[in-house]
N, C-alpha and C positions, 0 to 999 in steps of 0.2 A: 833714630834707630828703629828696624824696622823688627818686632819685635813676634812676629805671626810666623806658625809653624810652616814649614816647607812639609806641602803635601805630596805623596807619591803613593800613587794607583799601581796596583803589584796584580796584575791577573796569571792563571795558568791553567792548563788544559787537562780537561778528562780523559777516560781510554781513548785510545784508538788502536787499530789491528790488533798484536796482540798484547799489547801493555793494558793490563785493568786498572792496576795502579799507579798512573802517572805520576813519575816523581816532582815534574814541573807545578805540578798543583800541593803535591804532599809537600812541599817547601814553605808555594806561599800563602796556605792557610796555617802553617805552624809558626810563622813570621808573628812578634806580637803585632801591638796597633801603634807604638812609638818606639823612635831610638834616639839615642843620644846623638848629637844636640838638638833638642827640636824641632824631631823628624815625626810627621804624623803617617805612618802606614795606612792606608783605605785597601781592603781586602775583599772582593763580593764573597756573598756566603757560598760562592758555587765556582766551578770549575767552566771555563770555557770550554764549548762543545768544540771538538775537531772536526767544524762544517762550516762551510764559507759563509753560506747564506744566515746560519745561525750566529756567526761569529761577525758576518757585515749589520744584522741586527740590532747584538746587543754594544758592541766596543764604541764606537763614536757616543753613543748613547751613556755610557758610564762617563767617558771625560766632559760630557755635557754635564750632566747629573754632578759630576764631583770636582769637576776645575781643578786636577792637579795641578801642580809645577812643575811635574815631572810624571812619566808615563813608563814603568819595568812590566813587559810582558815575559812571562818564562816558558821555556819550551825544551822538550826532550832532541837531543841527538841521538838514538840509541847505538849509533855505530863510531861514537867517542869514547875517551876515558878524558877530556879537558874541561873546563867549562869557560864557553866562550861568548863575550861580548861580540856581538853583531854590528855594522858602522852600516847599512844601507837597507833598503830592500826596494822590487822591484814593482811594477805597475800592474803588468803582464806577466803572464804562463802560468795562471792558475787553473788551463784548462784539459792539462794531461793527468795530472792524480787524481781520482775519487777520494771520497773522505768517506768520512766513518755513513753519511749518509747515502753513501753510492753519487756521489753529485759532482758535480766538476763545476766549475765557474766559468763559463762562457767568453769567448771572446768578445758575445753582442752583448753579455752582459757586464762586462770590464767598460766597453765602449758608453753604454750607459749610463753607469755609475759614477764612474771618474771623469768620462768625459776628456777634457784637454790638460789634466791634471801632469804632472812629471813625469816621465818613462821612470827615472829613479828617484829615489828620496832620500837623505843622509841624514839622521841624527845629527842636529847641531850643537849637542853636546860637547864637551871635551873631551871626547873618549880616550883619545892616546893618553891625556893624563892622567884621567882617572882609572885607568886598567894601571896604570903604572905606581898608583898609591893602592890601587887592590892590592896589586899582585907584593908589595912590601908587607902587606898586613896579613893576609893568607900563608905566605914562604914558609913559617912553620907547623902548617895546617899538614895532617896528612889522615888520609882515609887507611878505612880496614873495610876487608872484603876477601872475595876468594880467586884463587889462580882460577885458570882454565883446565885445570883437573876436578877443581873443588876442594882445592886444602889453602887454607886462612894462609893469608900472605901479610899479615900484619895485626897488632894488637895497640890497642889505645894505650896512648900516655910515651915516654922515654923510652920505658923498657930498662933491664938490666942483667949486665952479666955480656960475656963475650958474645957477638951474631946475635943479640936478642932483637924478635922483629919488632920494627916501629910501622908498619905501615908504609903506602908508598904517597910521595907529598901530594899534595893537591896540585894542580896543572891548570894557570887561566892564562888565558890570551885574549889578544884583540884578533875579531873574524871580519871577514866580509862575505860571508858564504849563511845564508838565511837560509837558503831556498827557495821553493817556489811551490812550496806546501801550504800548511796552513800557519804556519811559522811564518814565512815570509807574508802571507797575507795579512795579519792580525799586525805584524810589524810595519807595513804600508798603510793599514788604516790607521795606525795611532798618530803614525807620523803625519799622516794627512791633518787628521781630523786637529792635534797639539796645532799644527799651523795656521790652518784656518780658527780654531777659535783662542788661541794664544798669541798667533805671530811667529813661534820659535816652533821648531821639529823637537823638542826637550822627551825625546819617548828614544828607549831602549830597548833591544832584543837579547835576553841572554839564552846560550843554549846551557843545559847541562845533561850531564851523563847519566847512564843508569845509576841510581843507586838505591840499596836495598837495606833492608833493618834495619833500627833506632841507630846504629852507631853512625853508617854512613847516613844517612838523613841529619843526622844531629851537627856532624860535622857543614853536610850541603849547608843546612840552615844559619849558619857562621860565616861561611862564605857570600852568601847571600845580603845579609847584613851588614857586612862590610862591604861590599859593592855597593850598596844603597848609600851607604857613609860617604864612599867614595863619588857616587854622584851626585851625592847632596853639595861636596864642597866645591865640587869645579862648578856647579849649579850658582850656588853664592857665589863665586869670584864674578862669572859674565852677568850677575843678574843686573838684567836693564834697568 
């Protein structure tokens, strides 16, 4: 019995435009360093820069350095309210968006880098399954926040009393829509790099939504960990 922790590298991303506080990072430095069952969290002490060049620098470089079994990058959608598991990302078109350092990623420089590498790359994880043991463990999860006027649409806990608000549930799905930001890129290098020095694509992209103050963060952070849960176990069932 093989009795060593299932490691998982959890990285997420600094500002960019105008998000200062990216929720993607405020997640996974709030994440502890274990979960049950014998799950080891590796968290760097810093946020991934939203720049290609900084971001082709340091990621292969961490799953070097830390040999997960498994690779969660997280990443803002801001034009969601779901939070969704990503199943691919792509090789090419990192060269229409600037990032945060004015930079685009070159076509000669895609050509160079990867070389004769995939056009695409899929998570060889179980994803279908394990979105579907999330999304059992999450169904009674619901966030608090405000309408689009600015008046609370919801309050923690049951609530009581006739119309008392709960909040509206939490919302995860399975995606294939990364992009071809710096999301999709960070999701294409982890996937690279798990396979080349793993064998297995064992790397995930989650997106999640804005969210703001302790209650919704507190909530993200729940979800998140049960995601991790959930990929740790479809993780043990294929482990070679």
């Amino acid at each position: 019995m093989d009795d060593r922790p299932t490691k998982v590298l959890i990285t997420g991303f600094g500002p960019f435009q105008d998000i200062i506080s990216n929720p993607s990072w405020t997640l996974a430095s709030a994440l502890s360093s274990s979960l049950p069952p014998n799950t080891t969290l590796i968290i760097p002490p810093t946020p991934l820069p939203a720049a290609y060049h900084k971001i082709l620098a340091s990621t292969p470089q961490l799953i070097r350095t830390h040999n997960p079994d498994i690779v969660l990058h997280i990443g803002l959608a801001n034009d969601r309210d779901y939070f969704a598991v990503e199943t691919s990302a792509q090789k090419e078109g990192y060269h229409d968006i600037p990032d945060v350092d004015r930079k685009v990623f070159t076509r000669a420089e895609n050509k160079k880098v990867f070389g004769k590498a995939a056009g695409e790359l899929k998570s060889t994880l179980d994803l279908e399954a394990a979105v579907g043991i999330w999304k059992d463990r999450v169904r009674d999860f619901r966030l608090v926040g405000k309408d689009d006027n600015g008046g609370v649409y919801g309050v923690r806990g049951k609530g009581k009393g006739k119309g008392a608000a709960q909040g509206r549930l939490v919302n995860v799905r399975l995606s294939d829509d990364v992009g071809n930001f710096v999301c999709g890129f960070v999701f294409y290098l982890g996937l690279l790099e798990m396979q080349r020095s793993k064998g297995r694509g064992d790397a995930v992209f989650l997106h999640v939504p804005m969210l703001e103050g302790d209650e919704e963060i507190g909530v993200g952070v729940k979800v998140v960990q049960e995601l991790i849960k959930a990929l740790v176990e479809v993780w043990k069932e294929k482990k070679p």
